[in-house]
RODOLO-640421 format. One record per residue: x, z, y of N, C-alpha, C, O in turn; residue in one letter. Coordinates in pm, whole numbers, plus 50000, padded with zeros to 5 digits. Each point is the difference from the previous one (the first is absolute). Layout:
! RODOLO-640421
XZYXZYXZYXZYA...
END
This chain:
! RODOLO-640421
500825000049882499185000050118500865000050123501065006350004X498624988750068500584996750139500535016150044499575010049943X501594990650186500425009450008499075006850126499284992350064X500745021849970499534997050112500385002250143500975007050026X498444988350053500134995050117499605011350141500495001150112X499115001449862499455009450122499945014649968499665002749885X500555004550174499795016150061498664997050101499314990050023X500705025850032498645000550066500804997850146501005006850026X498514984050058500595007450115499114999350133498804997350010X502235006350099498645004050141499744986250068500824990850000X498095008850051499554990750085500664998650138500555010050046X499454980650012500474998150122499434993850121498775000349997X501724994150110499324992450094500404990250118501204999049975X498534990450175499664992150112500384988350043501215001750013X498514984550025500364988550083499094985949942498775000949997X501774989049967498714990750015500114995749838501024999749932X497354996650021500274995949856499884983149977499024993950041X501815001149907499984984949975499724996549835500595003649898X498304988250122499454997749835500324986149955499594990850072X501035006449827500654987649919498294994750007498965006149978X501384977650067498384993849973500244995749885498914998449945X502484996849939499984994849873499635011449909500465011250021X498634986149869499315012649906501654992249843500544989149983X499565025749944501464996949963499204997049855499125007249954X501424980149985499944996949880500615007449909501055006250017X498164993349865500615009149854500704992949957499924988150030X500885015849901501294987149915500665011949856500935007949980X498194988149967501105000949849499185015249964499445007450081X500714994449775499185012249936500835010150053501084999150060X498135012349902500115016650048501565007149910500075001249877X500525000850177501345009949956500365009850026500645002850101X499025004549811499865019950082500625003849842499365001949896X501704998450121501105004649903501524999250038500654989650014X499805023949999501334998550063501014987949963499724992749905X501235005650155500874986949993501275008249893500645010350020X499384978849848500645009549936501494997250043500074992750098X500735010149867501775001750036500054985749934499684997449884X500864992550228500764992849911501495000549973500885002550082X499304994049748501525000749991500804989050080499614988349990X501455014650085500874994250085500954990249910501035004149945X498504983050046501234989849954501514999050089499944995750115X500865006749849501274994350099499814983450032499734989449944X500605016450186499424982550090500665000750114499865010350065X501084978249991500705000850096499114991250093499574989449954X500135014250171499374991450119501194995650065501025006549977X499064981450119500554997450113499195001450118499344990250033X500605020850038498744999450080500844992750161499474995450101X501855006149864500514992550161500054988249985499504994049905X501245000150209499604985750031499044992049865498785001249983X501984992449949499304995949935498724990350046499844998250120X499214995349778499034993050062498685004950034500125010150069X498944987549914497945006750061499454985450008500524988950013X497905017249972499224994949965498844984750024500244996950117X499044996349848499344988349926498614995750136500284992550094X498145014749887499394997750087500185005050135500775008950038X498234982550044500285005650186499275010049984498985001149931X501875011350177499725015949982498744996150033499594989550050X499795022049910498345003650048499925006150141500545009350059X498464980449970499975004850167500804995750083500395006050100X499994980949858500894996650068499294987450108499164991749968X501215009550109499254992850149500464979649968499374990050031X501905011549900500404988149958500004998549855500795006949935X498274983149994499735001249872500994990949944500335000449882X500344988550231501144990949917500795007250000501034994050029X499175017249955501545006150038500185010349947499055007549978X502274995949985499965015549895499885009850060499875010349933X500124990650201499705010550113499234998750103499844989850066X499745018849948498654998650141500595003650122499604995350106X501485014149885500985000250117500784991950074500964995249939X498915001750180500914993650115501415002049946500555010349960X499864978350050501454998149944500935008950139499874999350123X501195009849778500515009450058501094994150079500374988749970X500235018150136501104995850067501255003249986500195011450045X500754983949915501775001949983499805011049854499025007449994X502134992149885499695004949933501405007349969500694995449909X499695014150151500925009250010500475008449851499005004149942X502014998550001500445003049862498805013249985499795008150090X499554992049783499145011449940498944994850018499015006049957X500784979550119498184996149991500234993050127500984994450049X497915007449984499494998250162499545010350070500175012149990X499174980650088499445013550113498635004949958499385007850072X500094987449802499085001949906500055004149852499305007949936X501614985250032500425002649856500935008549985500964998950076X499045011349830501195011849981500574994749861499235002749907X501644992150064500234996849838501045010749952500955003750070X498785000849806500565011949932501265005350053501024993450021X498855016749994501615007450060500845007249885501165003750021X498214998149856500835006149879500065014650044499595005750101X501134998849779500384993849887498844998349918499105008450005X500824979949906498694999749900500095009249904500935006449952X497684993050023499745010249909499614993249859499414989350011X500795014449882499894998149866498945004249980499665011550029X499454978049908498275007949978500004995349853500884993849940X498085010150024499575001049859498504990650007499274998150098X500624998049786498864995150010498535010849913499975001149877X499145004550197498975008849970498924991549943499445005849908X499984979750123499514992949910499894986150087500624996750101X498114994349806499894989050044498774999550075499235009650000X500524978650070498384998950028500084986049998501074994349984X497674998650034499564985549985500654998150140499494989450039X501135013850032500565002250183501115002149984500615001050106X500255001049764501445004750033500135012549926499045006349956X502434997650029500055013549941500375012950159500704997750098X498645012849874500235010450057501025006349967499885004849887X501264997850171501315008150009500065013650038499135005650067X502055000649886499865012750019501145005950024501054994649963X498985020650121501755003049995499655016450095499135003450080X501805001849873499305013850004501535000550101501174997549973X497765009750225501095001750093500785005650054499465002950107X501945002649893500185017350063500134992150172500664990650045X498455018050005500044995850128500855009050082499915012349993X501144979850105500985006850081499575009550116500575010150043X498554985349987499335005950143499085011149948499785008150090X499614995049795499015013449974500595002149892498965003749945X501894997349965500745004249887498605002549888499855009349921X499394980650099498945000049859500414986749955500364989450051X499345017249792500314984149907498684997349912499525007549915X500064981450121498204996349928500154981450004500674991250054X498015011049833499984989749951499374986150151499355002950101X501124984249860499744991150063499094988249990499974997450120X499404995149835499404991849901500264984250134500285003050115X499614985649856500474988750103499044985749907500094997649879X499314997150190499624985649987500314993050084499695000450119X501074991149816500674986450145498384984649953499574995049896X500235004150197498754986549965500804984649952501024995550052X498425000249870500624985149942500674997950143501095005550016X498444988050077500414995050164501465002649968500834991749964X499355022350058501885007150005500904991949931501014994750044X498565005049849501174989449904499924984750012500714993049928X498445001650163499744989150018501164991250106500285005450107X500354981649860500825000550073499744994750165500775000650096X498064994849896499364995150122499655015850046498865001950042X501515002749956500205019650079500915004749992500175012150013X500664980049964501675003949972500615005850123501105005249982X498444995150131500645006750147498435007150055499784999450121X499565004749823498655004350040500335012649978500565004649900X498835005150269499825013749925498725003949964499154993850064X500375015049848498565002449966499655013150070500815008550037X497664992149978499385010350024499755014749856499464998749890X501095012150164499625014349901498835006150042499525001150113X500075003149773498735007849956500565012049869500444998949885X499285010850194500225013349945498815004849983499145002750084X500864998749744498385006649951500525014549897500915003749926X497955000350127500175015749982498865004449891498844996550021X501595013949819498764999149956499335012250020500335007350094X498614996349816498995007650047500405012849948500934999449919X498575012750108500295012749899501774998750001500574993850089X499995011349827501555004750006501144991949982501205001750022X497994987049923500984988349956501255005749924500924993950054X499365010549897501115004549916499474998249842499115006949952X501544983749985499674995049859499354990349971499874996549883X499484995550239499264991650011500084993950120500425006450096X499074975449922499534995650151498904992349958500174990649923X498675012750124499064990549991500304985750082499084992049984X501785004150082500594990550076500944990349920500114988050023X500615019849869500604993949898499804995449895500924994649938X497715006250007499024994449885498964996550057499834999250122X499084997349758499354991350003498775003750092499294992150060X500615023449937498705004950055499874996450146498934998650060X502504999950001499464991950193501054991549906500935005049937X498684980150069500924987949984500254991650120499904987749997X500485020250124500004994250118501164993549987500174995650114X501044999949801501044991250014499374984849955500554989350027X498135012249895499844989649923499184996150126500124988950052X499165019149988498684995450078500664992150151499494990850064X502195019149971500244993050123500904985249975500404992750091X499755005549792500444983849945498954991250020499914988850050X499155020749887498744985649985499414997650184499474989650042X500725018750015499475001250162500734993050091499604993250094X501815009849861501174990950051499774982650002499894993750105X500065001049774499424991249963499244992750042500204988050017X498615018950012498834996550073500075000750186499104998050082X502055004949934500305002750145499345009050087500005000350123X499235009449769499485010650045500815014250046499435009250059X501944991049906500395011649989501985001549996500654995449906X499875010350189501614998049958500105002949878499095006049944X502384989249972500845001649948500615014850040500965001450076X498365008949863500795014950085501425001449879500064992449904X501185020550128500665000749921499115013449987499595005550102X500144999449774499465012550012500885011249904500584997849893X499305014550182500905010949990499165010449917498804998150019X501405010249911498865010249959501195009849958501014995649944X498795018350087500935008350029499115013349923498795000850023X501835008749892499195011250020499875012650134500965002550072X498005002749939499555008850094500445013549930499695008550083X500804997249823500045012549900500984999849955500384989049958X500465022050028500814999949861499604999849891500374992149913X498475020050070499685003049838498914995749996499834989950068X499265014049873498504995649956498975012650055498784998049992X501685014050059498975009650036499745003750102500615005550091X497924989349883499625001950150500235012350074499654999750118X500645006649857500335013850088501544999950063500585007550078X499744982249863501004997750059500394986350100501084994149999X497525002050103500514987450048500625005650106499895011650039X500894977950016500795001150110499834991950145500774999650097X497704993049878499174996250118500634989450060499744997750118X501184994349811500834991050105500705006050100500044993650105X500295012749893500695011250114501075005049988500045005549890X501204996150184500795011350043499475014249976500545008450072X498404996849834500145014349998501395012850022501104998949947X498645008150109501215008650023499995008049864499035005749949X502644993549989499925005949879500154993749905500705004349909X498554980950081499674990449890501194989349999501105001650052X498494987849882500544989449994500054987550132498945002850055X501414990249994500024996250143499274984049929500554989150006X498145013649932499494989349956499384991050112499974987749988X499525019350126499734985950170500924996450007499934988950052X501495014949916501304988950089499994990749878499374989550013X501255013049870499644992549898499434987549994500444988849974X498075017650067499124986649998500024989950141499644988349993X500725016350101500204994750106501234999550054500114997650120X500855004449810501964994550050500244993849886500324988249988X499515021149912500984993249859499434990549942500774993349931X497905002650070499504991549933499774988450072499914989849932X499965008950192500614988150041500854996350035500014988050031X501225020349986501214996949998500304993349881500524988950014X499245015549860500094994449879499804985750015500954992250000X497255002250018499684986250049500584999050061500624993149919X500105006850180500724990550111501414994149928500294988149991X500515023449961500965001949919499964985849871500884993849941X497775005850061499764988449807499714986850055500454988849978X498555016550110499034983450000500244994950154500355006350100X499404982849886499464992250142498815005950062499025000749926X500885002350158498785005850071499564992850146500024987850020X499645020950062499494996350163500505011150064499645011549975X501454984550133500355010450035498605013050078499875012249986X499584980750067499245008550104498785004149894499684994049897X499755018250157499025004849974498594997549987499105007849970X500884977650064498664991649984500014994549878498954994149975X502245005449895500394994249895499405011149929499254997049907X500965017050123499575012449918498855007849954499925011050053X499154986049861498975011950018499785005749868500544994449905X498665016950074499295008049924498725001849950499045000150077X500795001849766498845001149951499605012849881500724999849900X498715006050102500045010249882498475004250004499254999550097X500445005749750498555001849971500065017549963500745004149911X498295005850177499885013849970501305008150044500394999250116X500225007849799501145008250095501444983550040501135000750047X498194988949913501324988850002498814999950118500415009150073X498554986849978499635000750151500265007650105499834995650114X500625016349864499945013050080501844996450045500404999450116X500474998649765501544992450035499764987750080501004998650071X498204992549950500224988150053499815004150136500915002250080X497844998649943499475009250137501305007550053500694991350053X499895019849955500955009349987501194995250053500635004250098X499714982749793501634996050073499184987750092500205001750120X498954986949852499844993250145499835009850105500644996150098X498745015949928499845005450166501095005449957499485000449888X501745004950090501405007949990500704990750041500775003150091X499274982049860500944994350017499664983850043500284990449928X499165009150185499214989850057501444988350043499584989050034X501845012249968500964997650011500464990849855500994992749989X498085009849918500654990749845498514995049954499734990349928X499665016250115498484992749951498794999950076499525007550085X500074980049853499524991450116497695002549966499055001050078X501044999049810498664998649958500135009449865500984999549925X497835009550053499735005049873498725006049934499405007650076X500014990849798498894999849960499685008849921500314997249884X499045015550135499745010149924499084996549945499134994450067X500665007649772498554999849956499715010449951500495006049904X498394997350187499045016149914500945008750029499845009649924X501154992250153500485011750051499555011350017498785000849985X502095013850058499785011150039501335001550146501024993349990X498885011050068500985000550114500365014450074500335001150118X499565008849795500295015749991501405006849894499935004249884X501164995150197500825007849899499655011149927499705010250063X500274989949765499465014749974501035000749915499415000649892X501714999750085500835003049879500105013850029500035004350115X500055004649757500225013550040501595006550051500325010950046X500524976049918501285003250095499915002050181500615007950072X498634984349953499645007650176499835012250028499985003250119X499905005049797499895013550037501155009350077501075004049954X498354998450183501385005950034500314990950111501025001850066X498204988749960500614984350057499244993450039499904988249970X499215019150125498614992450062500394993650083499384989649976X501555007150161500154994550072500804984749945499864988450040X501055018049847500594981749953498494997649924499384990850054X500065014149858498494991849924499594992250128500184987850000X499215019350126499334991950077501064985550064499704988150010X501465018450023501054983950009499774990849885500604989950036X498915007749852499774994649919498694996849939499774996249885X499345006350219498655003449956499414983450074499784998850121X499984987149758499334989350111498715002850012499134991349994X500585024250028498325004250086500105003350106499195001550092X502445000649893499965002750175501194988750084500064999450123X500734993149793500364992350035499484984650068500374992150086X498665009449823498904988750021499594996950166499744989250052X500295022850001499305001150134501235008650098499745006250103X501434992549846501015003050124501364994049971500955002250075X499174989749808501754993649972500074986450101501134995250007X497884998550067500044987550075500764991949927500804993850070X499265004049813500484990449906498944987849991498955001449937X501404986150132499844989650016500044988049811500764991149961X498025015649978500104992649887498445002149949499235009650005X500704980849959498874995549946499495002449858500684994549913X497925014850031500055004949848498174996349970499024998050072X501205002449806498724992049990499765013749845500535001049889X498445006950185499665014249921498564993649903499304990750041X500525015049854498994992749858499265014249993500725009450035X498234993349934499265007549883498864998049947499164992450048X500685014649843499404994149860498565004950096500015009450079X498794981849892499064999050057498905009949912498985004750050X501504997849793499565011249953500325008650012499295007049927X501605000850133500355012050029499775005450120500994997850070X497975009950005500064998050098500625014050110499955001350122X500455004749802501275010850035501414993550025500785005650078X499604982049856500684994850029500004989150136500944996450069X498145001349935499464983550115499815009450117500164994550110X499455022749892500195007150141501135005450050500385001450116X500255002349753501534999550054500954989450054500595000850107X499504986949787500514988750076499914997450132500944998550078X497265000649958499474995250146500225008650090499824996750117X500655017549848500435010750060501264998450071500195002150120X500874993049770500794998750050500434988150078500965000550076X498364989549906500104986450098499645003650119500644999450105X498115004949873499455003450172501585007550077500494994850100X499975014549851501185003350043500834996350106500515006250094X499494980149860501094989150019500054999050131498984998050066X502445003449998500474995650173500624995750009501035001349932X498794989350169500814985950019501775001350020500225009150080X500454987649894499684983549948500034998749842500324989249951X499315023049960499634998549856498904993649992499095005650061X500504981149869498944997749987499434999049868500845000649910X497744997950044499845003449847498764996549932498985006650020X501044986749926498334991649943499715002149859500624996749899X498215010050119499545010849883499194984249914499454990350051X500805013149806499224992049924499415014049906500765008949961X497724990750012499275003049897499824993149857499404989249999X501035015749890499184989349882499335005049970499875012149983X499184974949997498655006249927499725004049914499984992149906X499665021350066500084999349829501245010949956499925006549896X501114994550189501585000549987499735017649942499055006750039X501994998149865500125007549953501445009449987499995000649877X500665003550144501335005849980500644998049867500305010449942X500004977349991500384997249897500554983750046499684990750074X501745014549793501124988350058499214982549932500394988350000X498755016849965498944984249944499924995950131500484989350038X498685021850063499254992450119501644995950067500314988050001X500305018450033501524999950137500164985049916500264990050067X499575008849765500394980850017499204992650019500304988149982X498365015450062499094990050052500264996150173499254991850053X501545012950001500435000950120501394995850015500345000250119X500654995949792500924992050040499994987550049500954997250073X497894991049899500364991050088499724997150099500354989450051X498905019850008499554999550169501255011250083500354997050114X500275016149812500725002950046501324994350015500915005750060X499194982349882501674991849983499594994350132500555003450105X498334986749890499564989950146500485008150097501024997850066X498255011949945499965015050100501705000050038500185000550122X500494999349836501185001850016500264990650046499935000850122X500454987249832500234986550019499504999450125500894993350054X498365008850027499254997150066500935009950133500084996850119X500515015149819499955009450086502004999650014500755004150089X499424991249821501914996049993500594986749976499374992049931X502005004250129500484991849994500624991949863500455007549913X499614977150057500064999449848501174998349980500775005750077X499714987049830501314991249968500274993850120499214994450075X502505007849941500214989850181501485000249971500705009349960X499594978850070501434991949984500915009050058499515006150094X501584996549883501375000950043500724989450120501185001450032X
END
């Protein structure tokens, strides 16, 4: 049975609510069973230079063309004034499995800047290895999963198949080519022991982690975009409450991010002792005083409706220049079945909201 996802937590609140007019299609049967461990094949990637990928990105303003971006100016050693191409040293990944999209890689990180070492998970899109993207940097998407993520990613199996779903979207010129990142939020598996995405005092320095070391890592492997319009975030339940969290923390690396069915209240019982850093870390109160200039597109399940007053609670929140467009599903339930009936309007959503593949 699926793992779970939610604690109880408090409601929140103020600013303007924006409603998605697209109603989100279902795609693919119900999967509410944890993601079991896959065994790690030894697999060497070249994630630097090297070549990238086949159809024109999704969303791209120019459909003859592998990029929708204005061709960049002077292209100075490490990229351009757009493109960041890998700074090393590479990293040796493993391969964690396959998908009809590519295999998902893996490589477990000691990060220099918060001295935590956790697992990493990486999908590069067909595009990357393509050689007609051979000087292209790509757009990242950092997805976050639900509940503790430790032993599992619903992001990495079949139950959200958003690598497969953003191939087939790609394709259709609905949707970038993202490189996507999936990182754990936990060391262990107990919940009494999360660490909230946060710098807790005392704990493990799991906010720098997720927001120095782990994209330092990406920058370090892959071709990317230098600027922060290349960057955003997505996570479903406590992976919503992380997305939320580091876009208003760190409005400086990310550009757009999509909580689904979130909660936005630090409650780990490590805060104790530590009310004033909880509230520095709290996006209930960040929401409405970090002036983080980024754009998030907040979901809740339309059956729950403890959940759909908290969400709208916390949107109303929202002060400028955060802005934030609440989608309802109908029907929607707190189960990782529904969060994959909502990946392909949340990829557009993105696409829509970040920059794609763009030349060197």
């Amino acid at each position: 049975m699926q793992p779970p996802l939610a604690r109880p937590r408090v409601v929140l609140s103020s600013a303007v609510v924006l409603v998605l007019a697209a109603a989100l299609a279902a795609c693919g049967p119900d999967g509410d069973k944890p993601a079991a461990k896959a065994a790690p094949v030894a697999a060497k990637v070249s994630p630097s230079p090297g070549a990238s990928g086949g159809a024109a990105p999704a969303g791209s303003p120019s459909a003859g063309s592998p990029s929708g971006s204005a061709a960049p100016s002077g292209s100075p050693s490490g990229g351009s004034d757009k493109v960041q191409l890998p700074t090393g040293p590479a990293t040796q990944l493993t391969k964690a499995r396959d998908t009809a999209a590519g295999p998902i890689m893996m490589t477990t990180l000691a990060g220099k800047k918060s001295g935590v070492t956790g697992k990493v998970w990486v999908w590069l899109p067909p595009q990357y290895n393509d050689p007609k993207y051979a000087n292209y940097g790509f757009p990242v998407l950092t997805l976050y999963a639900g509940g503790q993520s430790n032993g599992y990613n619903t992001w990495t199996d079949d139950q959200l198949p958003i690598q497969v779903q953003d191939e087939e979207l790609a394709k259709q010129g609905k949707a970038h080519p993202f490189i996507m990142v999936m990182p754990v939020q936990n060391l262990v598996s107990d919940e009494k022991q999360t660490l909230d995405c946060s710098d807790i005092p005392g704990q493990p320095k799991m906010g720098t982690w997720m927001s120095q070391d782990v994209p330092d890592f990406v920058r370090a492997n892959f071709r990317t975009l230098r600027s922060r319009d290349g960057w955003g975030l997505m996570g479903a339940s406590t992976g919503a409450f992380c997305s939320a969290k580091m876009a208003l923390q760190h409005p400086d690396i990310y550009k757009a991010a999509v909580p689904i069915d979130g909660y936005f209240n630090p409650d780990s019982s490590f805060w104790k002792g530590h009310e004033a850093e909880r509230l520095a870390n709290s996006p209930d109160v960040l929401v409405g005083q970090s002036k983080a200039d980024v754009r998030m597109l907040a979901t809740a399940g339309g059956a729950t409706p403890d959940e759909v007053k908290l969400v709208k609670a916390w949107v109303a929140k929202a002060a400028a220049p955060t802005k934030i467009d609440y989608y309802e599903q109908p029907g929607g339930k707190h189960l990782t079945s529904h969060f994959k009936k909502m990946i392909p309007d949340t990829l557009q959503w993105l696409t829509q909201n970040l920059d794609g593949p763009t030349a060197a």
